[in-house]
N, C-alpha and C positions, 0 to 999 in steps of 0.2 A: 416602819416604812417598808414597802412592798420591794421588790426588783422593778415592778411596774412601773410605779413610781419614780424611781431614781433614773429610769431610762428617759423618762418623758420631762422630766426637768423640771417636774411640779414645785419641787423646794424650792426654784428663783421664781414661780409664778403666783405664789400662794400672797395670803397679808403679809406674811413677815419675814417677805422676801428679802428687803432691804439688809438687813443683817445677812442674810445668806449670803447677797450679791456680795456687801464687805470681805465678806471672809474669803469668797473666792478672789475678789480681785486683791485684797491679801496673797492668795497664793501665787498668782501668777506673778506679783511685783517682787516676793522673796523668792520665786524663782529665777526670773530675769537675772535678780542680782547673784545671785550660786551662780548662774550660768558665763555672768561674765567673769564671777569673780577667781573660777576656774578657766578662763582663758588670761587673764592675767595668769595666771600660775603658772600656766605653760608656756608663756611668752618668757617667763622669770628664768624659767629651769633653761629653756634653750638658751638664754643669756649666757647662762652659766654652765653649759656644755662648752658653747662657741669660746669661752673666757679659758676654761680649765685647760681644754685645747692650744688656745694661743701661748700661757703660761708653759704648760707642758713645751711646744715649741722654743718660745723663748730660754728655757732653763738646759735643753740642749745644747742651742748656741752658746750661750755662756757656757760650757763648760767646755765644747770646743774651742772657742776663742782664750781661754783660762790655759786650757793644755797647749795649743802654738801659741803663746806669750813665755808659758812656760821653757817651752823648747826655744821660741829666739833668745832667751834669756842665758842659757847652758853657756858655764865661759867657752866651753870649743867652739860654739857658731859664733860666738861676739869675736874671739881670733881671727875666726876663718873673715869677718867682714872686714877686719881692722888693717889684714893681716895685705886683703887685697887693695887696699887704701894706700900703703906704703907704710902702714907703722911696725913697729920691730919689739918685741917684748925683751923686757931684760934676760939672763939668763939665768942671774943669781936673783932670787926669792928676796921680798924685801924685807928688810932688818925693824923689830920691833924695837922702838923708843921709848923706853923705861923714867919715867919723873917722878925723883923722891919728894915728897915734900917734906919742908924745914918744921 
């Protein structure tokens, strides 16, 4: 087959063009689908940019909120709340309760 030829589009024009046509519109219909089926993928991947992101955010916070839990928790700040409340800590240490059993 010539360059002549292929430029002028004799193969869809010829007798046994039928199969020719097939195969090209073959290719155009398993292109369409590549082509969408790469725009899914990139709808996918941005998902999971925007997701990885939010995670990342979220696993911050938690671990700021984990560290001031931590710190309200320290006996000297639960004093100091307790302490403005009116309540009074003993002075002596409380005594362990020792039970034998029989």
């Amino acid at each position: 087959m010539s360059i002549w030829k292929i430029i002028k589009a004799e193969y869809l024009t010829n007798e046994n063009a039928r199969s020719n046509w097939l195969f090209v519109l073959m290719l155009v219909f398993m292109g369409m689908i590549i082509i969408n089926l790469s725009h899914i993928t990139d709808a996918k991947v941005k998902k999971i940019v925007k997701l990885k992101k939010e995670v990342d955010a979220l696993r911050s916070e938690y671990v700021e909120l984990k560290a001031r839990a931590m710190r309200q928790k320290m006996p000297s700040k639960v004093y100091e709340k307790l302490k403005d409340n009116g309540f009074e800590f003993p002075k002596n240490p409380p005594v362990k309760i020792i039970i034998k059993n029989k």
